[in-house]
C-alpha positions, 0 to 999 in steps of 0.5 A: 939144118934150114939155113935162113937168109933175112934181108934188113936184120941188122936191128928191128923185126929183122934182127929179131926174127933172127934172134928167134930162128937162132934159137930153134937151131937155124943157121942164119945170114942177116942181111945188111947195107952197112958193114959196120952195123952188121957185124955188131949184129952178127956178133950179138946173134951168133950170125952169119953176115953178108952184105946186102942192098936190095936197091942195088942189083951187084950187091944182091948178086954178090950176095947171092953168089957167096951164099951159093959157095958157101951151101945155099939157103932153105928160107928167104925172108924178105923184111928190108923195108921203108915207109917214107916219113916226112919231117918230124917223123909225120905221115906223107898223105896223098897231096904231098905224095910225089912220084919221087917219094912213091920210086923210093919206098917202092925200090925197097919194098916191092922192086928189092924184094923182087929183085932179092927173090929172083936172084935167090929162087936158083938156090931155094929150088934146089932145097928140099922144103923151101919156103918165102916169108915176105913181110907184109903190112894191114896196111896193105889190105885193100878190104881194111883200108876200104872199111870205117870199122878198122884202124888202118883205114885212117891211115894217109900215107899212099907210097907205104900202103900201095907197096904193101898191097904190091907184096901182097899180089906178088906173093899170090902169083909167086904161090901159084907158079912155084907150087914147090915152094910155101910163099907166104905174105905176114902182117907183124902188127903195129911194132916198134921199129925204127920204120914208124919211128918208134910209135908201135904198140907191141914190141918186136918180140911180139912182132917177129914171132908170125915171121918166125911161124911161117919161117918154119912152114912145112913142105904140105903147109900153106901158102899163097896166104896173108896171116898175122899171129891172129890168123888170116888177114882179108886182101 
């Protein structure tokens, strides 16, 4: 049985995601900053809860050290993440963008998701087919952001895109020196979360199921890669 830990699952692609992985006959822990929340969901999903904070180094190693006591994990899916809106849910664009803002969305996305990587890597190693999800962004891509022919390249926000470009780099160089490992980076797709306040076009069943693929990444399949449900994304 794979044993699946998702951290930011208590609502959106995280919850999600576990629903789907529920299905297929994982055992899940969702990962949540508020207890009370993440019971509900726990309870909903048939799911194990452990308290989890990415931004705070104790709270990951308590997870860490529960999840070791209670058997380990097969797959880590770094999904908690923020994109740093402004008032009335606007875009940030890059002359109101302070260092302020960029530490914030970065200690989530980038420095939490290193942060609950390091602390996990003792118990994936010791799985026999373990596997890395981490949930990336288009937005992250710098050929997409560079070209007038994609979408993503009007988007104004700076913290969001450079933290999902930063996933991006450590999911290579995570790749190349864990060749044990399948470490992969996916882009959902443009989902209706809470994180873009609920201006997706596609709904989180859609969004979930590349996570859910890549979830289930073989011992010989691949990794080192950025996919979405529609097949490579360019870096």
């Amino acid at each position: 049985m794979t044993t699946t830990l998702i951290t930011g699952a208590n609502k959106g692609l995280g919850y999600e995601t576990a629903r789907q992985l529920i299905a297929i006959g994982h055992t899940v822990y969702i990962g949540c900053r508020d207890p009370k929340r993440g019971q509900d969901a726990a309870q909903q999903l048939g799911a194990r809860l452990v308290a989890l904070d990415v931004t705070d180094d104790d709270s990951v190693s308590a997870a860490a050290h529960l999840i070791e006591e209670m058997g380990g994990i097969d797959v880590l899916i770094n999904n908690a993440g923020v994109e740093g809106r402004g008032e009335n849910n606007s875009i940030i664009g890059a002359e109101a963008t302070t260092a302020a803002m960029m530490r914030e969305v970065f200690d989530t996305n980038v420095f939490g998701l290193i942060r609950v990587t390091h602390a996990f890597l003792p118990l994936l190693q010791r799985s026999p087919a373990p596997v890395v999800v981490n949930v990336s962004s288009s937005l992250g891509s710098l050929s997409l952001a560079a070209s007038p022919d994609s979408f993503t390249h009007f988007y104004p926000g700076v913290a969001y895109p450079a933290s999902k470009s930063a996933v991006n780099m450590i999911t290579v160089q995570f790749a190349k020196q864990f060749p044990g490992m399948r470490i992969n980076a996916v882009e959902p797709g443009y989902t209706n979360t809470d994180l873009n306040g609920r201006t997706g076009t596609q709904t989180v069943e859609e969004g979930a199921r590349i996570i859910v693929e890549m979830a289930q990444t073989l011992p010989d399949g691949p990794t080192g890669g950025f996919v979405s449900a529609h097949g490579p994304v360019p870096w």
